[in-house]
N, C-alpha and C positions, 0 to 999 in steps of 0.2 A: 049073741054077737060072737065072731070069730075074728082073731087078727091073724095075720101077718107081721113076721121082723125078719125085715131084708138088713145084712150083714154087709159091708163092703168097707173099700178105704177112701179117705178122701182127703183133697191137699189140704194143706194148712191153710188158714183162714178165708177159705171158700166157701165156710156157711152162710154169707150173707148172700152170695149169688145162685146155692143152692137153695136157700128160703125163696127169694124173691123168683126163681124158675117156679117153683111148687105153687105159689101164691098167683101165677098167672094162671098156670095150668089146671089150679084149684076154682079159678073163676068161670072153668068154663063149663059145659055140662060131664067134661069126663068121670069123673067122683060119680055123679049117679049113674053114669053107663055103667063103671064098673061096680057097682054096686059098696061104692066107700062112704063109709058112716063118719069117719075121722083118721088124719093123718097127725104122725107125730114125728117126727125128727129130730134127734140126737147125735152127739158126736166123743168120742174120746180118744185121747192122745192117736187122733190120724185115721182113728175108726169111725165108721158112717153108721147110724140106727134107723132106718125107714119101717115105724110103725104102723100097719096099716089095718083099722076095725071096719067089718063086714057086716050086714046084716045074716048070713047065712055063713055056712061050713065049706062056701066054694070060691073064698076068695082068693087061692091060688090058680083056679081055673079061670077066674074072673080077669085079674089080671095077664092071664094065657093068653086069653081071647081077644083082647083088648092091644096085643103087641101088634095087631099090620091096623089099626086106626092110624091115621097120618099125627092126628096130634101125640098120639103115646110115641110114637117113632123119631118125632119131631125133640121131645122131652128128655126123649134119650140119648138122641143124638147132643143135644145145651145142655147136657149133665157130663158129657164124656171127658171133657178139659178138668171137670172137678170132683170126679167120681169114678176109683176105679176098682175092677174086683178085687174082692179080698185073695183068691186064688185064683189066677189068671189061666194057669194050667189047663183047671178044670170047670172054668165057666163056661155054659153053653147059652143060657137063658137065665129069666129070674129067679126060677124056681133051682138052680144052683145057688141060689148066693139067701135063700131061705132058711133061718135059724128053725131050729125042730123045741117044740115046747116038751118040754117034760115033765114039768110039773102045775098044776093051776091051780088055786085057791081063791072064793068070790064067797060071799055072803050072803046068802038067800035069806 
């Protein structure tokens, strides 16, 4: 399995209406388009966690792919009132605002 951790900021007590966007958008077939096994969402002091587990190594491409489907476009557009980059400068796409893993540890 391979994740994703998208980084950004978000208002203050906004996670109820960023749970409940996810939760609709989670009902519908997008998750298996793009190949999501499990999503996870986190918050601290004004900071946004969007975890996201893959069955494969291409889940940044996955979610590449998936930006001109109407409903990913539609999700980002009902996220943008409560969701905003962490560095605005330099965001172009998701894959700016994607934490880089450095280290892993799992238990075989």
């Amino acid at each position: 399995m391979h994740s994703t951790l998208i980084v950004a900021r978000m208002e203050p007590h906004a996670h109820g209406d960023v749970a409940r966007l996810f939760a609709e958008f989670d009902r519908t077939d997008m998750p298996r388009l793009m190949g999501t096994r499990r999503r996870q969402l986190f918050m601290y002091r004004g900071l946004y966690f969007h975890l996201q587990d893959f069955d494969d190594d291409n889940g940044g491409e996955h979610i590449e792919a998936a930006r001109t489907e109407p409903r990913f476009t539609r999700i980002s557009e009902d996220l943008k009132p409560f969701i905003g980059a962490y560095d605005p400068a330099t965001w172009r796409s998701p894959a700016d605002a994607m934490a880089t893993r450095f280290y892993n540890w799992e238990e075989r």
